[in-house]
N, C-alpha and C positions, 0 to 999 in steps of 0.2 A: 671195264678193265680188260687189257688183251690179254694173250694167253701166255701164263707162265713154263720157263724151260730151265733145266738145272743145266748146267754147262760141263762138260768133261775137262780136269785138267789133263795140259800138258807135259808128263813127265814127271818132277819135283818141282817145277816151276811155278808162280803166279800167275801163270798164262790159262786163260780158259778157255776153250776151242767153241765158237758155237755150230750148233749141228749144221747138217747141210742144203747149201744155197741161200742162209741166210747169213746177213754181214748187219756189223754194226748200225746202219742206216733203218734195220728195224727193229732196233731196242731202244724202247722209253724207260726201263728203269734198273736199276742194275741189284742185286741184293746182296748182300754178305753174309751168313747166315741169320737170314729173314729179313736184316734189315739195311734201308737204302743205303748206296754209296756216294758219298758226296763228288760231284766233278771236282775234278784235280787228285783224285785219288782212285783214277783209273786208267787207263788209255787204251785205246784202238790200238791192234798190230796185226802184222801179216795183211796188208791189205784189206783189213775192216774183218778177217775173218774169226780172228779172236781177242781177246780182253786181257789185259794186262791189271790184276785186282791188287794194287800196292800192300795190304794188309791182310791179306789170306797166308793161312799156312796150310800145314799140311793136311788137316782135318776140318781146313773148313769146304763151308758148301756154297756155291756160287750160283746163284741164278738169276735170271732174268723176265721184266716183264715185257712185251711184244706190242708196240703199237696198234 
């Protein structure tokens, strides 16, 4: 399993910013608080640098696992 990273929102937004010099191209799995997010119910933005989690709010927690 690679290594896990909680992601910072953007703002109030859905947007998760992942840390730096890493882009979407090295995430194998995405989580929602704790648990995976199904494709189509996320998207890449800003140039693969952060996550778009369609079902997160305010209090949830986004992370990531790392190929």
């Amino acid at each position: 399993m690679g290594k896990v990273v909680i992601l910072n929102r953007i703002d109030q937004s859905g947007v998760f910013v992942l840390p730096g010099g890493l882009t979407f191209e090295a995430v194998d799995v995405i989580l929602l608080n704790g648990i995976p997010v199904e494709k189509g119910n996320y998207a890449a933005v800003s140039n693969g640098t952060a996550i778009d989690v369609f079902g997160s709010n305010l209090d949830s927690v986004v992370s990531v696992i790392l190929k």
